[in-house]
N, C-alpha and C positions, 0 to 999 in steps of 0.2 A: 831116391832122387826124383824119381816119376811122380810119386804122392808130392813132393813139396811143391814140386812144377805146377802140378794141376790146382792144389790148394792156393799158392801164391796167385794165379791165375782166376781161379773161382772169388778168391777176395775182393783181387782189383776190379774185376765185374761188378761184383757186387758195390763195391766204390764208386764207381762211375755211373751206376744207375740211382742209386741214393742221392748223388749229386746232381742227376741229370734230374731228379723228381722233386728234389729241393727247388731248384731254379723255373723248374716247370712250376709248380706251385706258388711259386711267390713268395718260399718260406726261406731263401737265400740272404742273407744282411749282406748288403754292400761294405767292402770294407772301407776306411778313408783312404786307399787309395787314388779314385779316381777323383776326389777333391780337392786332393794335394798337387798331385800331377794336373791338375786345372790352375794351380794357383804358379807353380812351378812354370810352367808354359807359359804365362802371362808375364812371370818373371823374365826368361829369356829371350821372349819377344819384346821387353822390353828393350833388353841389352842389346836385341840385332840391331834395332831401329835406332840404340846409340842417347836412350833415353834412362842411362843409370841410374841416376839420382830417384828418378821417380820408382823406379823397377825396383831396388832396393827398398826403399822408402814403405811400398805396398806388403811387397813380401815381408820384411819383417814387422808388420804393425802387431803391435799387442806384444810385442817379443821382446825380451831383457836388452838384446843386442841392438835395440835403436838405440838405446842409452850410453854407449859404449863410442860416442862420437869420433874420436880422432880413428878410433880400429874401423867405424865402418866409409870414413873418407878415404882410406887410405886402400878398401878395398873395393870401392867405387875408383878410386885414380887407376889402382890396378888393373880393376875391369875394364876399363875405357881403354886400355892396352894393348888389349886382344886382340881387333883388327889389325894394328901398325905391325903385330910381332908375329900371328899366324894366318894372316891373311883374312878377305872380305866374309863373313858367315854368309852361311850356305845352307844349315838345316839342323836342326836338333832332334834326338831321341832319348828316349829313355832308355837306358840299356840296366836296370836293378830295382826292385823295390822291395826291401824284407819290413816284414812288420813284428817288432820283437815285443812280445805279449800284447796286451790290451791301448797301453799308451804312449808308444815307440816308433816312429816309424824313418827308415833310414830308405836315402833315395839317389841313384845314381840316374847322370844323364850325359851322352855323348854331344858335343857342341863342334858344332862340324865347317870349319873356317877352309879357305882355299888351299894351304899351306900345309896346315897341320890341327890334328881334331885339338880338343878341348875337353877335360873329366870335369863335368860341376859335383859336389857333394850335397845332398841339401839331408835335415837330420828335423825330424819336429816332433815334439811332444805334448802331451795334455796332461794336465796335473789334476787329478781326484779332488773332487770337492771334502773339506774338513768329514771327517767320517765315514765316508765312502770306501770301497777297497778298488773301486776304478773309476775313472772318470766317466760319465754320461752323456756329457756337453760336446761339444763339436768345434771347441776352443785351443787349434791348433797352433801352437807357437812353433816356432822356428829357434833351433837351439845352435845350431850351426851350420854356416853356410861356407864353402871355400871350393877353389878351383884347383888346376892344377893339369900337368901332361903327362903324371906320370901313366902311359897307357897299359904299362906292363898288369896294372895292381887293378885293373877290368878282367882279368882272368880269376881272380880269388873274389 
């Protein structure tokens, strides 16, 4: 038990100085996180200021679901709903961001109204160029966007 304590131990070290040398170096690749959650934020600041259409409009450009006309009115009506039913927004955070392999990235954000918060889901993908076994480009689409209070399903 002592050996595996000290081993687990001696690993994580080792972990964390690899990483600390990576990022000291410059040899770190950013991942698209912090792109996304830029673009994300721009979205939401849309929504507080009450400017859907356009917020919408931005966030999914290049994405199948502009196309998708009456589904994306009807969750722009919705969103403009938000205030009257959980109260005046107040602040946002990001509370999730997994990246599942190379072109997947799933994104949770807490939307924080006077009354009662808000779960946005935002989900984007990039698709490989013919030939490729992953994409290289920085051509994030938005695959699915939706809200929702269930706040229980922020703990999984």
């Amino acid at each position: 038990m002592m050996c595996t304590t000290r081993l687990l131990a001696w690993v994580l070290a080792g972990a964390v100085s690899l990483a600390g040398a990576r990022m000291a170096s410059g040899q770190e690749t950013p991942g698209p996180g912090d792109k996304l959650a830029a673009r994300v934020s721009q979205f939401l600041e849309g929504v507080a200021r009450g400017e859907t259409q356009t917020a919408y409009e931005e966030l999914l450009r290049g994405s199948q679901l502009i196309t998708q006309t009456e589904a994306v009115e009807a969750l722009v009506e919705k969103t403009g709903r938000i205030s009257g039913q959980y109260g005046q927004y107040r602040a946002f955070e990001q509370v999730d961001v997994k990246q599942i392999g190379s072109d997947l990235v799933l994104m949770r954000y807490l939307y924080k109204c006077e009354n009662f918060p808000v779960v946005w889901y935002f989900t984007f993908y990039r698709t490989p160029a013919p030939g490729e076994l992953s994409a290289e480009n920085d051509t994030w689409r938005v695959i699915t966007v939706q809200f929702d209070t269930r706040l229980e399903r922020l703990a999984f």
